[in-house]
Every structure is written in structure tokens, then in C-alpha cells.
N, C-alpha and C positions, 0 to 999 in steps of 0.2 A: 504494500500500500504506500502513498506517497506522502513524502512530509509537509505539511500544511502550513501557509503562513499567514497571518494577518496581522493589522497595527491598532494598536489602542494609543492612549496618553496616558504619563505617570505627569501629576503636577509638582511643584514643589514652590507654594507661594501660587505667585502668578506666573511663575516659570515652568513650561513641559518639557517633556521629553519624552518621543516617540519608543514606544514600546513591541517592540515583533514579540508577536508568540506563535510559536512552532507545537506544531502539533504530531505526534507519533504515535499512529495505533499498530497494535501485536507487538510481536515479542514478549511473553511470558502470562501470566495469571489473568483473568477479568481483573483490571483496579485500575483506578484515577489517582494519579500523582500528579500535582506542581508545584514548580520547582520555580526558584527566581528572585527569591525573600517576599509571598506574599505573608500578607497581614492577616487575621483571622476571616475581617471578610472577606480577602481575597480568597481564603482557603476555601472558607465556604461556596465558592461559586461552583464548586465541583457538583455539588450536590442541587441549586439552581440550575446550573445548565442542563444537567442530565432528564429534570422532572419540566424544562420546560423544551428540549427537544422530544420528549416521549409522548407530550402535550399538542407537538406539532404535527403528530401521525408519525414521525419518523423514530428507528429503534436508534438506540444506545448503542456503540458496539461492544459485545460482547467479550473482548481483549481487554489487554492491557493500555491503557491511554494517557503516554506522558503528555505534560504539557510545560512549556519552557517560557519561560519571560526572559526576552535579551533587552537591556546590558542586565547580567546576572545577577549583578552587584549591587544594583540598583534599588534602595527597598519600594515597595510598590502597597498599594491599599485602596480600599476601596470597591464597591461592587461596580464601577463604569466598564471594567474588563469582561463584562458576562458577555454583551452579545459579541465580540470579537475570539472571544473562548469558544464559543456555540460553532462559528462559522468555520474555525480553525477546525475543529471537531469532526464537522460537517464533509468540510472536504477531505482532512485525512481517510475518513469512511467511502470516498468515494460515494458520498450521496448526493451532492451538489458540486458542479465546477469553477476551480478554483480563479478563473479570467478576471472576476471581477473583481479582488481582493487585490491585484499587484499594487495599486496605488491609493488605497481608500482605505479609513480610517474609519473603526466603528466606535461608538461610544454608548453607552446603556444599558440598564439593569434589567436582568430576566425576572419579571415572576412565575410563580411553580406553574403557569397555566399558559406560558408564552409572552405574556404582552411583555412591552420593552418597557417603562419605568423610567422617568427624566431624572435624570442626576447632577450636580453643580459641576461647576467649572466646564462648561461646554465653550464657551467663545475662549477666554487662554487657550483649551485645547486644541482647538480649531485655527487659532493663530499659532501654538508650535507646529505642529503638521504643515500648515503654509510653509513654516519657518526649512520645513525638514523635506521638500520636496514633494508630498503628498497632494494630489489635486482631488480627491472626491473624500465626501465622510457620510458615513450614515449615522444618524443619531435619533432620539427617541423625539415624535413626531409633536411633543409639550414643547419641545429647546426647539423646534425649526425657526421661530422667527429670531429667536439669541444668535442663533448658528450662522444666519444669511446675513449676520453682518459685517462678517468676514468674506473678502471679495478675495476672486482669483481663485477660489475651490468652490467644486459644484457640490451641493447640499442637498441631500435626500433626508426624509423625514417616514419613521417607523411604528406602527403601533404594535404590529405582530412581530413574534418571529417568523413564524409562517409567510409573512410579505416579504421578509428578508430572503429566504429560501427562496422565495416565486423569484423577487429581481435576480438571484445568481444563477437563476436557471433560466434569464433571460425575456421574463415578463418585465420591461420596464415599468409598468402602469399599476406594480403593485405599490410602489414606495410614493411619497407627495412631495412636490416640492413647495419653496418657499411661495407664498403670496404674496401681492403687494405689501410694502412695509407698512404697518398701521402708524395714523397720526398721530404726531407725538402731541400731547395737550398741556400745556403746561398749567400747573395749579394755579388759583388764584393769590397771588403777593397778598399776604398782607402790608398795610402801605400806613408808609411813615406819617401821612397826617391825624392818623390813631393815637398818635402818642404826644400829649401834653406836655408844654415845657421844655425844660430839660435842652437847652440851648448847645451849651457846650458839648454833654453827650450827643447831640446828633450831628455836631460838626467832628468829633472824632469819630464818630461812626462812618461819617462820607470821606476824612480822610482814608480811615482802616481800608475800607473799600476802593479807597484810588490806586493805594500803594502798594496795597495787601498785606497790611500789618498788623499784629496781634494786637488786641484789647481788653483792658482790665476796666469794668464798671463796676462802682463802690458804692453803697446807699443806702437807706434804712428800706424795709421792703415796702413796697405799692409803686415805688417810684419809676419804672417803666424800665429795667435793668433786660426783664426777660422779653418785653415785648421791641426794643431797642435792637437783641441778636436776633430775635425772630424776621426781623426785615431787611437786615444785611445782607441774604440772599438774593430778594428784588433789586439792590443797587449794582450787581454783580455780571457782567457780560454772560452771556451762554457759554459753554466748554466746548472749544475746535473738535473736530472729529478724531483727532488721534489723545485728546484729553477724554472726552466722551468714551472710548473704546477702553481706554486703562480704567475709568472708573469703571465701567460697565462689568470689565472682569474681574475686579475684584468686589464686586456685589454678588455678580453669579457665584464666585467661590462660597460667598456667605449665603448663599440660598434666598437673594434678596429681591430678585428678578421676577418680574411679572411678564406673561406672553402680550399682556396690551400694551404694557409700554416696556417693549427691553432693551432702551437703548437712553440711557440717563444723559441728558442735555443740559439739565442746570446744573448748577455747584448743589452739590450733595448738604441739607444741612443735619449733624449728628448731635443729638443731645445726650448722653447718656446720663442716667441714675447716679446720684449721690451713694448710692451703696453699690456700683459698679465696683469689680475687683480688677486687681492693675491686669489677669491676662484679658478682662473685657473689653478692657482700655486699648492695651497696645497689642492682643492677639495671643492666644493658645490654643491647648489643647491636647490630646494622647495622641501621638505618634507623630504627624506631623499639624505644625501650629495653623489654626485658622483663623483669618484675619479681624483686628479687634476692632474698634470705634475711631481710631485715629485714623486705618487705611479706608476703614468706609468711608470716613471725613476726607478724602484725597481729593486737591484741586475745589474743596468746599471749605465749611466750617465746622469746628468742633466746638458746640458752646456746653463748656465746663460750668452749671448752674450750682449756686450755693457751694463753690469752689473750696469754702476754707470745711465744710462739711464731709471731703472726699478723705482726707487724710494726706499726710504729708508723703506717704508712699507711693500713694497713685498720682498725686499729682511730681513726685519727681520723675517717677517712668515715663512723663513726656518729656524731658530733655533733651534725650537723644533726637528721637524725633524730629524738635524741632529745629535743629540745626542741621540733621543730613538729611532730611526728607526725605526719609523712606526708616526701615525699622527690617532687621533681621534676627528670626529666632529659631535658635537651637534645640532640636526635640528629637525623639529617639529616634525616628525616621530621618532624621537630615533635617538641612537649613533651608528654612521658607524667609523669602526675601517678600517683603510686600510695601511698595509706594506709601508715603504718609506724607505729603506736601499741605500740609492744611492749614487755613488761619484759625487760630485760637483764641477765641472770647470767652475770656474768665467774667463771672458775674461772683459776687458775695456782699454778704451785710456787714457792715463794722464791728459788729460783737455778736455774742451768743445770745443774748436776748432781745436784741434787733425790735425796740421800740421808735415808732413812726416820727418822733419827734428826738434828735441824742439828748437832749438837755433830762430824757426822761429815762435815760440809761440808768440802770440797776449793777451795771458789771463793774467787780474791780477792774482798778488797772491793769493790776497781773492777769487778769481773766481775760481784757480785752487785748491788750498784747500776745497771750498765751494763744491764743484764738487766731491773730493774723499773722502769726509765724508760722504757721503753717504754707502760709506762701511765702516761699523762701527765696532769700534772697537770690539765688543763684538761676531762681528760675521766674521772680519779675524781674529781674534782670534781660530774658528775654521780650517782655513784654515791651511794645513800642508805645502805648498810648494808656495813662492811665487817666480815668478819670472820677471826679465827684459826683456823686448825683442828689440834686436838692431834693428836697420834700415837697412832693406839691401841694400847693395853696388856695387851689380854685380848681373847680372840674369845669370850667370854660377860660377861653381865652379872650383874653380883650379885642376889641369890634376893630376890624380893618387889619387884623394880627393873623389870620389863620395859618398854620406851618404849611413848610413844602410839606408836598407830594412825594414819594417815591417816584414818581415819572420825572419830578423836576431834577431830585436830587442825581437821579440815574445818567442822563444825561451831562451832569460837569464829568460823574464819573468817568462816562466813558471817552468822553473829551481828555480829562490828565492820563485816562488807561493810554490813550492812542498814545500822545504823545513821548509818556517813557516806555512803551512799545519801539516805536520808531526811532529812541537814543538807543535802546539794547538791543535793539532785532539781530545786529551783525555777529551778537555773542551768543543768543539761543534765550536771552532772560525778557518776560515781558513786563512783571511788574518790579517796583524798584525795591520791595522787598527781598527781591532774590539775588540783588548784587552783591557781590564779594565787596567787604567793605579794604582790603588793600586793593584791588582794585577802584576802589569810589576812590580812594586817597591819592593813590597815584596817579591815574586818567585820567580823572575826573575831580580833580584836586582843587578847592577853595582857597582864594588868597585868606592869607592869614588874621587880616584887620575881622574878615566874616566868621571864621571860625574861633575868634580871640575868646569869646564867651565859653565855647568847648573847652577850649587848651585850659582856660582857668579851674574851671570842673576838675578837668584830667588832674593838675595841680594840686587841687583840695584835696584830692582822693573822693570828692562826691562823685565822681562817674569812671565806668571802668571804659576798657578797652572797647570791648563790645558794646558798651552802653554808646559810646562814642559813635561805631559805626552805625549803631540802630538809628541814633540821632541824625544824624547824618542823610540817611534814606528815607526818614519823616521830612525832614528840610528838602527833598528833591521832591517828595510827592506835594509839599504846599504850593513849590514854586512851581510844579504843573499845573495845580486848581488855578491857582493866581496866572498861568501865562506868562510866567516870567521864563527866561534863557537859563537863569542858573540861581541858586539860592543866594538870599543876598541875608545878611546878618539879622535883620528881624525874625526872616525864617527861620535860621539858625537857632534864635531864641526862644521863638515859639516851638519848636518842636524840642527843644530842651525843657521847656515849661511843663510840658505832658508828659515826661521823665520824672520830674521833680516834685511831682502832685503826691504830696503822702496821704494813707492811707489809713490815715489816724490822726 
């Protein structure tokens, strides 16, 4: 009989790697062996494939049935290898032929009864396979519209095994293909003239969003902290198509994916639970790690609510993060790498009894101190923009006052976005948060009368090194709003002011 091949995907993060399994029947006793370092539920698939090829009217063979995962070394998991097992199987038995299989890629999970079962991570997969010279994939007929958003591979869609059989035996017409892509709708913004007051908070909020810099809001609770990050999304461009596809995969990994809309177009926005645990946060799990709240935050926002509430642990497992954007973790299976480029909006109240007015604070000092070291230094240190937020005083505004709009505020945005778009474009950075700051200092170097206010800082030991650079890329994102060519020392000052805003 002949040796069978066919390809699945091992993930690792958002990273695959094509997996041949070779299939060998006879040679010695009826039994199912593989071999390859599956995982339990890899193991298990033996016993899946068997009860849902005997489901499909076709027998078992009768022999001995090895089956091989190459590279060997490779650890592997997950039940996505069932139907590419089945089909290896299939043709070692000389039941179905094997033409179709030279370049196609299968992915999904058998039930005891046949049908194929949608499993995560279909678009990464489907982009390593691109990656790895495969041009066709069968995948479970739930992932077809995930799957046809990878161009340059032809995409079949499965519900049976039994249709899988029919196509390799050369009924095209039993697999589906992709349909028109469905309209992407995007949700209704909440919009910034909902939100009362709060002047200074919504001019750091329209800068966070020019620049793309992190934000710390500070304030007794009512005062519009959480409805503030809630509309930082609407001020926010849509995500390019190759930003769109990285987030998209690593949603599919998290099983986050919907068939109506599986192709995520806005900045993702993630809020997670104050009783979130740091691998929620930044991603785990048994064997290999699955991605946490920060990589679903990719290219969007992560709003940390009641921040000083998380604990000093979870909130320091965003550091890394935040400076390499992206996050890799080590697990018994190997190192999954997963994107984390997010802007981070810390919200918290001034103390633990967080009454509406402070003068009616109850908290020691050591209790109110005790309380906001928790954000530590080393990590609002990251933070580019802190701000106050008042108590408000009126539930209307005064006549001829009414705030922007979201639509208004959107617009300067995307006005300063163009702009230090078009200074970085020729290095790969769009917003000016993502410049190297020895690069800002060297290329893009301020005469020194504009920076004298920093150098003084640096001097007192009030600001560190970083702090410097962060100031720095606050100062280039004003002089975009303002139209200005290059930051001139007011800005300088002002965006050292929203460094220096204490938090007590």
C-alpha cells in the first residue's frame, strides 16, 4: 500500500508551521500509532478519526496504521489535525486518491459522526501555508468567510467528511466556496458630547489619540474617567489591511471571531476585570500560551479601569509590553510570540474610599499613599499624559457652551495622524509615539533655548531619561494639532506639564 501525505498547521502564537503527516498502513498487528510529540488531544484523534471515517460508510483498515507528524521535533496539539489524519488514512487504504492532497492544506475537527467542527487559529494558518508554498486549504465550512481573507490560496469550505471524500474523488461540487465578503458594520461610537466638563481631560484625550500615547485619568468616581476611554476609539483612524489581518489573527486564536463580521476594522477596544490575573492580562495557559488582553488590545486600546485595584503584579506585567510591543511566552510546548502594540488608559480614584467630593476623604495619609503606589513608578513612568479630573458641578452646560462632537474632535485627529505619518513614513512609524527617542534627539533634534525647560528637569533629577523622550513625542504630537513645523518651547512645556500633574 502506499505512503500517504497530507499538511495541517502547528501554531505557535501567531506563528505556523506547516505540518506533513504521512500515513503507513500494514506491516504488523491491527493498531493506530502516532508519533510526532502529539498532545493528548492530538492523541486522541486516533480514536475520532476512526469512529468518524466508519460514520462515513467507509471501513477502518484492518492493519497496522502509523501515522507521522514531520518536523518530529516539533510539539504539536490540538484537535485541527483530525481531518488531515482522516484523509492521510484514506488514501494510505487506497480508498480515495491521493491528487488532491499534493498542495492543500486541511484544517478541522472530526466529530464521532463525521461533520468537521470549526477550530481557532484558521487565518495564521492559512497565512503560514501561503507562507510555505501551499495554494489550496480545506477547512471547516463555520471559518470559510475567516479563511477567504487570505488571498492567493483557493478556499474550500467542509461540513462533512463525507464531502471531503466526494471532492478527492473528484466531485468538485461537494465542498462551498467562499461568498461574497459580508458588510463590515461598524458599531455605533459613543460620542464625546456625552461627556460633561472635564476640559483638560478631553484635550488629552484628543492628544493620546493624535500621537498615540498612553493615558492616566485621576478623579473621584462619577466624573467621566470611564466614559472618556470609552470614546477614544471613535477619535481613532480605521486599521490598514495588513493591521486588520494581524489583529484578526490573533482574535481567531482567542476564539473571538464571529462568521458576520470576521474581519476587525476598528482599533480593538479591551477592558479587562479588576480581578483579571496577570496570565489574562498578558496570555497563558497549558502547553502552549494563549493570547491574553494586551494582544487582543493590538493596534487598539487596553483601558486598565480602577487600575490601583489590579494589584501591583498585574499591573507591572505590562512593562515589557509596553516598550517592545509585542510579548513572548514560554510554556511546555514552546515559545508563542504574540503582537501587543496597544495604547494604554489607566483610569483610578485617588484613594480607597473614593468620596465624590476629596475634602470628604476619610483615608489616612499612609492609606492614600499606600493605595497609589501601586502605580509605580517605573511604570507611570511610561505613561505620557496624566491627568486631573474635577468633580462635576452641574448636569448641564452653560447656553452657547455645548462640547465637540466626536466627529469634530476626529477630524484634527486625523489631520496631526496625516501629518506625522508623512515625517515617518520613510522609517515604517506612523504615529509619533513609536519613534525611537535617540532617534527624535539626533534627526530630529530641538535647538536647545526649546528644550532648556527638559535639560532643567533632567538636572533636578525630576525626569528621567525616558521621561524625556516620552516628553519629547507629546511636544511633536501638539505641534501637529497646532500646524506648527516643529515644536517650539511652549510645547515643550506643555507636554512636560502632563508629566508633572501629581496624583495626589
Amino acid at each position: 500500500m502506499p505512503l500517504a501525505r497530507a499538511f495541517a498547521v502547528a501554531l505557535f502564537g501567531i506563528d505556523g508551521k506547516v505540518v506533513e503527516i504521512e500515513a503507513d498502513v500494514g506491516g504488523g498487528k491491527p493498531k493506530t500509532q502516532l508519533i510526532g510529540l502529539p498532545d493528548t488531544a492530538l492523541n486522541e484523534a486516533k480514536e475520532r478519526v476512526r469512529a468518524a471515517i466508519r460514520n462515513s460508510q467507509l471501513e477502518w483498515p484492518n492493519q497496522l496504521v502509523t501515522l507521522g507528524l514531520s518536523p518530529a521535533a516539533l510539539p504539536k496539539g490540538g484537535s485541527s489535525y483530525d481531518l488531515a489524519l482522516a484523509c492521510a488514512v484514506l488514501v494510505a487504504a487506497n480508498l480515495v486518491p491521493p491528487g488532491q492532497l499534493a498542495d492543500t492544506v486541511l484544517i478541522g475537527e472530526l466529530a464521532l459522526d463525521g461533520r468537521i467542527r470549526p477550530v481557532r487559529g484558521v487565518l495564521p494558518g492559512l497565512l503560514a501555508a501561503r507562507r510555505e508554498g501551499l495554494r489550496r486549504a480545506v477547512v471547516p465550512v463555520a471559518t470559510l468567510p475567516e479563511a477567504a481573507l487570505v488571498s492567493d490560496i483557493e478556499v474550500l469550505g467542509a461540513k462533512r467528511l463525507e464531502d471531503v471524500i466526494g471532492w478527492l474523488r473528484g466531485d468538485d461540487g461537494r465542498l462551498s466556496r467562499p461568498g461574497p465578503p459580508p458588510s463590515q458594520l461598524d458599531a455605533v461610537a459613543a460620542d464625546l458630547a456625552d461627556v460633561l466638563g472635564q476640559p483638560e481631560a478631553r484635550w488629552a484625550l484628543e492628544v493620546a489619540a493624535a500621537g498615540g500615547h498612553h493615558l492616566l485619568l485621576m478623579g473621584p468616581p462619577g466624573t467621566g474617567k470611564t466614559m472618556l476611554a470609552q470614546r477614544l476609539p471613535g477619535l481613532l483612524p480605521r486599521l490598514n489591511h495588513d493591521q486588520a489581518l494581524e489583529v484578526t489573527a490573533i482574535h481567531s486564536i482567542a476564539g473571538a471571531l464571529t462568521p458576520e463580521s470576521p474581519l476587525i476594522t476598528v482599533p480593538p477596544f479591551v477592558a479587562p476585570h479588576h480581578s483579571a490575573s496577570v496570565p489574562a492580562l498578558v496570555g497563558g495557559g497549558v502547553g502552549m500560551a494563549k493570547p491574553g488582553a494586551i494582544s487582543r488590545a493590538h493596534h487598539g486600546i487596553l483601558f486598565v479601569d480602577e487600575a490601583c485595584e489590579f494589584g501591583a503584579s498585574r499591573l507591572e506585567s505590562l512593562r515589557t509590553a509596553l516598550e517592545a510591543g509585542e510579548i513572548h511566552l514560554a510554556r511546555r510546548d514552546g515559545v508563542a510570540r504574540y503582537p501587543a502594540r496597544f495604547q494604554l488608559v489607566l483610569a483610578t480614584n485617588p484613594c480607597p474610599c473614593a468620596p465624590p467630593r476629596e475634602r470628604d476623604c476619610t483615608c489616612s495619609p499612609h492609606a492614600r499613599r499606600r493605595y497609589l503606589t501601586r502605580l509605580s513608578g517605573p511604570l507611570l513612568d511610561r505613561v505620557d499624559l496624566r491627568v486631573r479630573m474635577r468633580p462635576i458641578t452641574a448636569m448641564s452646560t452653560a447656553e452657547g457652551t455645548a462640547p465637540e462632537s466626536t466627529a469634530v474632535v476626529r477630524e484634527r485627529v486625523a489631520h496631526a495622524r496625516q501629518r506625522a505619518a508623512e515625517r515617518w513614513s520613510s522609517h515604517g512609524w506612523h504615529t509619533n509615539a513609536e519613534v525611537p527617542g535617540p532617534f527624535l534627539r539626533r534627526e530630529f533634534g530641538l535647538p536647545r533655548p526649546t528644550t532648556a525647560l527638559l535639560d532643567r528637569s533632567l538636572a533636578s533629577g525630576a525626569l528621567t531619561a525616558r521621561g524625556a523622550d516620552r516628553t519629547l513625542r507629546v511636544a511633536w504630537t501638539l505641534s501637529d494639532l497646532a500646524n506648527a513645523d516643529r515644536p517650539d518651547s511652549d510645547h515643550v512645556a506643555a507636554a512636560l506639564e502632563f508629566r508633572d500633574r501629581r496624583a495626589a
